[in-house]
N, C-alpha and C positions, 0 to 999 in steps of 0.2 A: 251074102250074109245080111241078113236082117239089121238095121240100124239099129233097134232100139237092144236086140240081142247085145249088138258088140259095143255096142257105149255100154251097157250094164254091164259086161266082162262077168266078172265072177261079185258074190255078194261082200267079196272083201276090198276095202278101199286102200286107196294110193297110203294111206295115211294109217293102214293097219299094219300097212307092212313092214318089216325090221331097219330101224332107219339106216343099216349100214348094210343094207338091199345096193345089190352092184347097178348102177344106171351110167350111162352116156350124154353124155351133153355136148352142145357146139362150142365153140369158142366163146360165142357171142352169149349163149345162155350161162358160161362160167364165167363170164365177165360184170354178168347184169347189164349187159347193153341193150339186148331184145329180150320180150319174152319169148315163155315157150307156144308156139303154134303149130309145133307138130311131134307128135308121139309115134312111135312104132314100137311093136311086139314079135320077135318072131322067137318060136321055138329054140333054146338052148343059147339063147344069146340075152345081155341084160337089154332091160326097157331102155330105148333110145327119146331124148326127151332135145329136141330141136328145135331153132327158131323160124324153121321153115324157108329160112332163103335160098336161092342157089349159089352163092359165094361164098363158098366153104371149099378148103382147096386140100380135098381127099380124106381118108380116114384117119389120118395119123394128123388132125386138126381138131377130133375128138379129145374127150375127157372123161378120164372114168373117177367117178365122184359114190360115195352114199347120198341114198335117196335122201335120207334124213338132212343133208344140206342144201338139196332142193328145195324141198318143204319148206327149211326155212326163209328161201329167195322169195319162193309164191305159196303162200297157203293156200292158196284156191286152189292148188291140183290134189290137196290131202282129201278132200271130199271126192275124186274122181273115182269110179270102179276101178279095181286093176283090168286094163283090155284084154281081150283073150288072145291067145297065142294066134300071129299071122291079123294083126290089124294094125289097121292105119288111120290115125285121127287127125286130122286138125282142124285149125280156126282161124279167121280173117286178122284177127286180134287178140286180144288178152284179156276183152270183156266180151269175146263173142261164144257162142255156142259150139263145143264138138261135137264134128260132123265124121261120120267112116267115108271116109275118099278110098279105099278099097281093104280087099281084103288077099293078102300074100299065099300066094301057095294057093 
């Protein structure tokens, strides 16, 4: 998948969508301890919004939250494209650039 493709996703942004859009988070991103450094999209499931570490201990350490109180943790991701179904983004940091580290499926 072309990078510049799947970082634009579609021309509707993180911040157009319904703020009580089902999403996922880590512990750590529903805490406000890290930010988010990693997003995934896959088909028929909600956007997963992560802090990319691997110290998460299984899926029942998730959180399903509205988008809309993400947003208001980080406004920076309101600007982001929504990614297209089957991508995977992230970033070193929370002031760094996303990047597609692959694409699912």
């Amino acid at each position: 998948m072309n990078t510049k493709n799947a970082l634009q996703g579609s021309k509707e942004t993180l911040g157009d969508l319904p703020k009580n859009t089902t999403c996922i988070v880590c512990e750590h991103v529903f805490s406000r301890s890290r930010p988010v450094l990693f997003i995934a999209r896959e088909e028929g499931f909600p956007i997963e919004f992560m802090c990319g570490k691997k110290d998460h201990f299984g899926a029942d350490s998730g959180k399903v939250i509205g988008l809309g109180h993400l947003l208001e943790w980080d406004n920076s991701l309101s600007v982001l494209n929504v990614p297209r179904n089957g991508t995977v983004l992230e970033r070193r940091d929370g002031n760094d650039a996303w990047q597609v580290q692959s694409s699912m499926g």
